[in-house]
C-alpha angles and dihedrals in degrees: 000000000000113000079250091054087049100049087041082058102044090048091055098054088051090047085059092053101053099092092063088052101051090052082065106038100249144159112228112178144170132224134162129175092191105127098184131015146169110173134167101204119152094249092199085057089046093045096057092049087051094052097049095047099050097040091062099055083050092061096031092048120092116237100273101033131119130254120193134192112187131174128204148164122253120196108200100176132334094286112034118058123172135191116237132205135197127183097195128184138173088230131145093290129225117254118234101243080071100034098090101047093049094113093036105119119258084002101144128175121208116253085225085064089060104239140085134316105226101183103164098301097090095053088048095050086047088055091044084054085052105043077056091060089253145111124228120190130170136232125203157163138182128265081350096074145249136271131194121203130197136165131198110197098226128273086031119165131149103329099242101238089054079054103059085028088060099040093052090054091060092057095051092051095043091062099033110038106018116147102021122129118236124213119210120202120190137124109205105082090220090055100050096045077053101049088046087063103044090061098038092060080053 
C-alpha cells in the first residue's frame, strides 16, 4: 500500500460504518499525519482489526459522542518505523479492575458495570494484530472514553513462523475434524462475525 492506498482504505471501512453512526447520532472521523509510505500489510487481516474496533466504540459510545480513527508514524529506533494506528472515543470507559484482562478470551463485562463487553472479538483482533507482526494495547478511563492502539512494522505481512504455525493447523483440522458443524454461540453480533471467520479460515 501507498500512504494514499492506505488512507483510500481506511476511509472506506469508516464509510461502511457510518450508518451505524448516523442511527446514534455519532461522529465517526479520519486523520492521518503520515507524510510518505510503502507498506505490504494483509488488508483482509487489517480490515477485520479496524471493524472491530471501531465497531465497538460504536456500540460502547453514548448518541452524541466522537469516534476517531488516526494514523501516525512511530519511530522506534533508527531502523525500525511503524505505523500506528488508534481508533479513540469519549465512550462509556472500561474500569481497571477489567482493563487487563480486556484481550483475554471469553472474558465479558457486564454492560450494568459500565464497560465494555469483551466476549471473544477483542482476543481474536489481538491475535489478528499479532499474526500482522504487530501489538495492540488499550487505554481508558471511565465516563472519559477508551482508545486502542495498535502498530504493523512496514512491510508486515503474515510473520513467517505463524505462517508455517497456521498452515500446519489446517491441515490438522482438515484430516481430524473434517466435516463436523460448529455451533457458535455467541450473543454480540461483532464477535460472532468474527468467530465465523476465524473457523472458516481453519
Amino acid at each position: 500500500l501507498t500512504l494514499n492506498d492506505l488512507i483510500g482504505f481506511v476511509s472506506g471501512i469508516v464509510a461502511s460504518l457510518q450508518p451505524a453512526t448516523t442511527e446514534k447520532q455519532l461522529t465517526l472521523s479520519h486523520q492521518t499525519s503520515l507524510s510518505e509510505l510503502t507498506a505490504a500489510f494483509d488488508t483482509d487481516k487489517l480490515e477485520k482489526v479496524l471493524t472491530n474496533l471501531i465497531s465497538n466504540a460504536i456500540k460502547y459510545t453514548p448518541a452524541g459522542g466522537n469516534i476517531r480513527v488516526i494514523l501516525e508514524i512511530v519511530d522506534a529506533d533508527k531502523d525500525t518505523r511503524f505505523v500506528r494506528f488508534a481508533v479513540e472515543d469519549d465512550g462509556i470507559g472500561i474500569s481497571p479492575e477489567h482493563l487487563g484482562h480486556i484481550f483475554d478470551r471469553f472474558y465479558r463485562v457486564s454492560e450494568e458495570s459500565m464497560a465494555v463487553g469483551a466476549g471473544v472479538g477483542l482476543n481474536l483482533t489481538q491475535e489478528l494484530v499479532e499474526l500482522l507482526g504487530g501489538k495492540i494495547w488499550v487505554e481508558s478511563e471511565e465516563a472519559i472514553g477508551t482508545a486502542f492502539y495498535f502498530t504493523l512494522p512496514y512491510n508486515a505481512g503474515l510473520v513467517k513462523k505463524d505462517r508455517v504455525a497456521v498452515k500446519e493447523e489446517k491441515n490438522s483440522v482438515e484430516i481430524g475434524v473434517s466435516g463436523l458443524i460448529i455451533l457458535i454461540a455467541e450473543d454480540d453480533e461483532t464477535s460472532e462475525r468474527l468467530v465465523s471467520i476465524h473457523v472458516r479460515e481453519l
